[in-house]
N, C-alpha and C positions, 0 to 999 in steps of 0.2 A: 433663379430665372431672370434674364437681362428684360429691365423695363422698358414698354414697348414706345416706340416710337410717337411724335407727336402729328396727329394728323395733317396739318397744315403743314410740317415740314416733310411728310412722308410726299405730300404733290408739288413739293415744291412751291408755295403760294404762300400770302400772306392774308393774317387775319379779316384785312378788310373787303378780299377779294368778292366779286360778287358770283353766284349758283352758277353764271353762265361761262365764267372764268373759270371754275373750278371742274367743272364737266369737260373743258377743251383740257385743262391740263391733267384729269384723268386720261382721257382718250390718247392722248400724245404718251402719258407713260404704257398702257395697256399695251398701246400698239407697237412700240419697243419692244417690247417685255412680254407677249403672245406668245403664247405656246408652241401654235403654230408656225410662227415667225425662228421659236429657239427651242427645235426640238431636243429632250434629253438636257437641257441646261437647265437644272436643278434652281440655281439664283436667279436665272431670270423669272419660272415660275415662282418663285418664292415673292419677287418685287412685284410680279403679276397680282398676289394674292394679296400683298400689304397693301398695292394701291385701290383697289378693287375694295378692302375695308373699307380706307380711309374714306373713300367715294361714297361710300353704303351711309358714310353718317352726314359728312358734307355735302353729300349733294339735296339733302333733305333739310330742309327751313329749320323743323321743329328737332330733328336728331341732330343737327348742327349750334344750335342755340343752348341746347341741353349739355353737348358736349365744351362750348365753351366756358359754358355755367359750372359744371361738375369734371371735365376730363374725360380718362378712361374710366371712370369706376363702375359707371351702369351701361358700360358695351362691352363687358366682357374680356377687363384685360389677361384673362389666362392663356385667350388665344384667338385665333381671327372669325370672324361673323360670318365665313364661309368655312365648311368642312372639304371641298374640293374645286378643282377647277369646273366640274360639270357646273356646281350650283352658280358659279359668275358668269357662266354663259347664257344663264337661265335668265339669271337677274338682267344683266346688263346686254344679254346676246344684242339685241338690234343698232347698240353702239357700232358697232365694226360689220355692220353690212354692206355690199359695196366694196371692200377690202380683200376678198378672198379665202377669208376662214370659214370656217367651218362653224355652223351655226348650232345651238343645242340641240335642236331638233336632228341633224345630220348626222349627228352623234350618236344614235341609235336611240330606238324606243325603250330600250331593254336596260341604259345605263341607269345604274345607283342614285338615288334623290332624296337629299334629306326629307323626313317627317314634318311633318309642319308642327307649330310651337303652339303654345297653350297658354291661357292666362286665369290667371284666379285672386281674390285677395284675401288681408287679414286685417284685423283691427285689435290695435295697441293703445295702451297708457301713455301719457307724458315720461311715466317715471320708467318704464321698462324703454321708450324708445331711451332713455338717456342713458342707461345702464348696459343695453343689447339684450335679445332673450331669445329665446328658441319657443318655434310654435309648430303644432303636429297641425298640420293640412290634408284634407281627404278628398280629392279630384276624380273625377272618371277619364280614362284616355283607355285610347284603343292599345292593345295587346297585341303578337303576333301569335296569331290560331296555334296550337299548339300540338292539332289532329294534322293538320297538311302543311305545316312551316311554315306558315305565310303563301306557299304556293294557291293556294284559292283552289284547286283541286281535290279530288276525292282522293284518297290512300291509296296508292297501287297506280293511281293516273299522274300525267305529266300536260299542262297547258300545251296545246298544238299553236305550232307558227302561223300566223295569221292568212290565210289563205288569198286576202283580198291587196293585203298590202306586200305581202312573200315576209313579212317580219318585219319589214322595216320602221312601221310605224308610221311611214309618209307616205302617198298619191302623191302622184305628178301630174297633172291635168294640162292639157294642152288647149290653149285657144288663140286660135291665130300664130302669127310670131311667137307668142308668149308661152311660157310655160311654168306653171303655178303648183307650186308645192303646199299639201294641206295634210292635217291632223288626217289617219285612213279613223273613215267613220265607225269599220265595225268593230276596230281593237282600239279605238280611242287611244293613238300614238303608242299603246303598249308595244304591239311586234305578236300581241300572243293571245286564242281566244281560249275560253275553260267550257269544253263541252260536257265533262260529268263536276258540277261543282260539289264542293265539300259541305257537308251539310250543316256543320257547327258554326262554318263563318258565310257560309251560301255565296261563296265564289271570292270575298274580300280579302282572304288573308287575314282577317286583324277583328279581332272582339274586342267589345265593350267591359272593362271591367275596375271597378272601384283602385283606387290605390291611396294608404296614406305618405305621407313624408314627412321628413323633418325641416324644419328653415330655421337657419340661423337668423337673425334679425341684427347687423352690427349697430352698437353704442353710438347714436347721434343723426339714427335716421329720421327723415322728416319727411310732415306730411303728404301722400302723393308720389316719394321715391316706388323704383321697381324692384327688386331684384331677381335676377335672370338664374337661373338655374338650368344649369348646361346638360341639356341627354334626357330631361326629364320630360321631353312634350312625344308627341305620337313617334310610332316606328316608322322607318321610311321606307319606301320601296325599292322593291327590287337589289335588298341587301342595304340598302342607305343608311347611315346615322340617323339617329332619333332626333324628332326637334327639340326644342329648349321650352322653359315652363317659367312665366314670367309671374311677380308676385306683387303684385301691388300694395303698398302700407298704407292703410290709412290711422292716422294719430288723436286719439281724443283732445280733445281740449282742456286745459286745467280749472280749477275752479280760482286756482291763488298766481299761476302764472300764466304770463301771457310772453309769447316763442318766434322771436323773427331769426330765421337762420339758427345758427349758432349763441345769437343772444336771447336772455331773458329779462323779464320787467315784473315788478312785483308793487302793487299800492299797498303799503304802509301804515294805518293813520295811527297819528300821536296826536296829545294833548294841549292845548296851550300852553301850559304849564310847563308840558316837555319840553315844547319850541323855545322857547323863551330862557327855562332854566338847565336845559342842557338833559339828558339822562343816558342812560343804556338799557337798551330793548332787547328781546328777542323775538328774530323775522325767523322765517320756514327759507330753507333751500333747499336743492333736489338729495342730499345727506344730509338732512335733519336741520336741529334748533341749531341756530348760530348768534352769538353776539354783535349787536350795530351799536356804537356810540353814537348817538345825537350831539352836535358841542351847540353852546348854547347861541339863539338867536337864531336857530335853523328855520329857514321860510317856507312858507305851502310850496310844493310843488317842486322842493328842490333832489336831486337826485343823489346818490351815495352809488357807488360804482364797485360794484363787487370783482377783481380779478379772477379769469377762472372758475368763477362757480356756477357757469353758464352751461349753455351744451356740449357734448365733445362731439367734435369736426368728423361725421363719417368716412371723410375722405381722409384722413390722418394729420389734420392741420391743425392752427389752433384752436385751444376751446374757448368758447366765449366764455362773457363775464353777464354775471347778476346786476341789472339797475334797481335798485330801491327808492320810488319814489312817495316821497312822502309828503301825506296829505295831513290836516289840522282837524282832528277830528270834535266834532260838537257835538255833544251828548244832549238829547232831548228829552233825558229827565234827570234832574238833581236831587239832591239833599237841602233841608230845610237849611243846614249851618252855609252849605255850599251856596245855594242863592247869597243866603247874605254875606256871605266876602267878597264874592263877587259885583254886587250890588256897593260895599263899600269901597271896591275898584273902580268904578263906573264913577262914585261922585270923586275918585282923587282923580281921574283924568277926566272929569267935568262931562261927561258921559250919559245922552239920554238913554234911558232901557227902558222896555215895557212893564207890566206887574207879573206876569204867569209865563211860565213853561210844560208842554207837553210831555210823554214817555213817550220812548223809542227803544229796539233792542239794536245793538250793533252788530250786524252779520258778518263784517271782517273776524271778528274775534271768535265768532262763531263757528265760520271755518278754520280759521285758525288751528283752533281747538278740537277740530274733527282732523283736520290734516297731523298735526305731532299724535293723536293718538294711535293712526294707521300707522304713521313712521315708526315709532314707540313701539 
C-alpha cells in the first residue's frame, strides 16, 4: 500500500502556516477539483477527497497539533476520514456557497450517510503498553433491525414519499425577493414518512445491542493515545458505511519507573561505600534483572544511560533509553560493629557526629523485590 501523503504538502502550505491560511488554500484546491466543476474525472475527485482529509485535520487547532506531534498514525492511515463525497459536502458543504454547486442538502434527503463513530476506553500496565497486548472490549451500539432491514417499516410495508416535501427532503419558503430553503419538518430532511412502523425497532431501523471486540493495543502506546477502529461505530443510513469506534488508553503508572515519551527514569539508591568503592548492582528494566557497574567515586544524583531499554516508539521509530539515576542511600539503622567504623571514620576525617541512630526499612528494595518476583 503506497504511504500516504503528507498533509501540509497535500495543500500545498507550509508548517507554519496560520488555520486562516490554510482554510483559503483548502478552498482554492476543492474548488479546482469539485465534482461538480469535473464531472466523471476520477483524479480530480480523488485530489477532492485527499484535500478535503488533509483540511479535516489542519484546519482544527487540536487535530492539527496532534498530527504534527505523532503524523498519520491516529488518523487512520489505511484510508481517508471520509468514505464519499456526500460526507465532505456535509462537513465542509457551506465552504463553496455562493459558487454554484450543489449543496448536501440538494443532493437529496435519501443519499447514503455514514453512521456516527463511538468512543469507549481501556486501562493497561506500563509493562503490557511496552510490550503491545490485546484486550476484549464490550460496547453497546446500534444494530440494523433485522425484522424490516433497517427500513423502519412493518414487513410487507415500504416508507411513503413524503407528502409535504414531494421527497425531497427540502421546503422552499418564499418571503419577499427571497427564497429560503429548509430541512421539510415532517420527514426531517429524510424524503420519506413510515406510516405502519416496525414494531421491534418502532420506526428507527437500528436496535440497541451489546457487542464485544478485540483491540490490538500496538507496543509503546502512551498515556491518553486513541485508537480508531474503522466500521466499528453505529450503521449509517440509508445504506451508509458504519462509523468508526475510537478507544481511548489509559496507562497506570509504575511503582519503579517513571515514562516521558519514549524514555524511561528509574532511582537507584546505592551505598556510600558503593559510591566511593565502585560495585555492580542489579536494577529492574522492562525485561527483567540486568547488570549496572558503578566505577568508583560515582556522585548522588549522577545518571547512567541505558541504550534502548526504554520504550519502543509506537509510531515505528526509535526506542528510547533507560536513565538510572542514582541516589546515596543512608540506612537509618546499623549494626553495633557498623557504627563503630564508621565512627572511627569520622575521627580520621576529623569529623563531628552525634551519639544514636534510628531504624528505618528501605522501600526501594522492597519493591524491588516485589517487582523481579512478578517478572520471575
Amino acid at each position: 500500500m503506497a504511504s500516504k501523503r503528507d498533509y501540509y504538502e497535500v495543500l500545498n502550505v507550509s508548517r507554519e502556516v496560520t488555520t486562516v491560511e490554510i482554510k483559503k488554500a483548502y478552498k482554492k484546491l476543492a474548488l479546482e477539483n469539485h465534482p461538480d466543476r469535473n464531472p466523471g474525472d476520477e483524479e480530480a475527485i480523488k485530489r477532492f477527497k485527499e484535500a478535503s482529509e488533509a483540511f479535516e485535520v489542519l484546519g482544527d487547532e487540536k487535530k492539527r497539533a496532534h498530527y504534527d506531534r505523532y503524523g498519520h498514525a491516529d488518523f487512520g492511515s489505511g484510508g481517508s476520514q471520509f468514505h464519499d463525497v456526500s460526507d465532505i459536502f456535509s462537513a465542509f458543504g457551506d465552504l463553496f456557497e455562493g459558487f454554484g454547486f450543489k449543496s448536501s442538502s440538494q443532493r437529496g434527503g435519501n443519499r447514503p450517510r455514514q453512521g456516527e463513530s463511538l468512543r469507549t476506553s481501556i486501562q493497561i500496565d506500563l509493562l503490557d503498553a511496552a510490550s503491545g497486548c490485546e484486550r476484549e472490549i464490550n460496547i453497546t451500539r446500534q444494530e440494523t433491525c433485522e425484522t424490516c432491514h433497517g427500513s423502519g417499516a412493518k414487513p410487507g410495508t415500504q416508507p411513503d414519499d413524503c407528502d409535504y416535501c414531494g421527497g425531497a427532503g427540502q421546503v422552499v419558503q418564499s418571503q419577499g425577493f427571497f427564497r429560503v430553503q429548509t430541512t421539510c419538518p415532517r420527514c426531517r430532511g429524510a424524503g420519506t414518512v413510515i406510516s405502519d412502523k416496525c414494531t421491534d425497532c418502532h420506526g428507527q431501523g437500528r436496535v440497541a445491542r451489546d457487542t464485544t471486540l478485540d483491540v490490538k493495543v500496538p507496543a509503546g502506546i502512551d498515556n491518553g493515545m486513541q485508537l480508531c477502529l474503522r466500521g466499528e461505530g453505529n450503521p449509517g443510513a440509508n445504506g451508509g458505511p458504519r462509523g468508526d469506534l475510537y478507544v481511548v488508553v489509559g496507562v497506570d503508572e509504575h511503582p519503579l519507573f517513571r515514562r516521558q515519551e519514549q524514555e524511561l527514569s528509574c532511582h537507584v539508591p546505592i551505598t556510600y561505600t558503593q559510591a566511593v568503592l565502585g560495585a555492580n548492582i542489579e536494577i529492574p528494566t522492562l525485561e527483567g534483572r540486568h547488570d549496572l557497574k558503578i566505577p568508583s567515586g560515582t556522585q548522588p544524583g549522577e545518571v547512567f544511560r541505558l541504550k534502548g531499554l526504554g520504550m519502543p516508539n509506537p509510531h515505528g521509530g526509535r526506542r528510547g533509553d533507560l536513565h538510572v539515576v542514582v541516589q546515596i542511600d543512608v540506612p537509618k539503622k546499623i549494626s553495633e560493629r557498623e557504627e563503630e567504623l564508621l565512627r572511627d571514620l569520622a575521627e580520621i576525617e576529623h569529623t563531628e557526629v552525634s551519639q544514636h541512630r534510628s531504624p528505618n526499612r528501605n522501600s526501594f528494595f522492597d519493591k524491588l523485590k516485589e517487582y523481579f518476583t512478578h517478572s520471575d
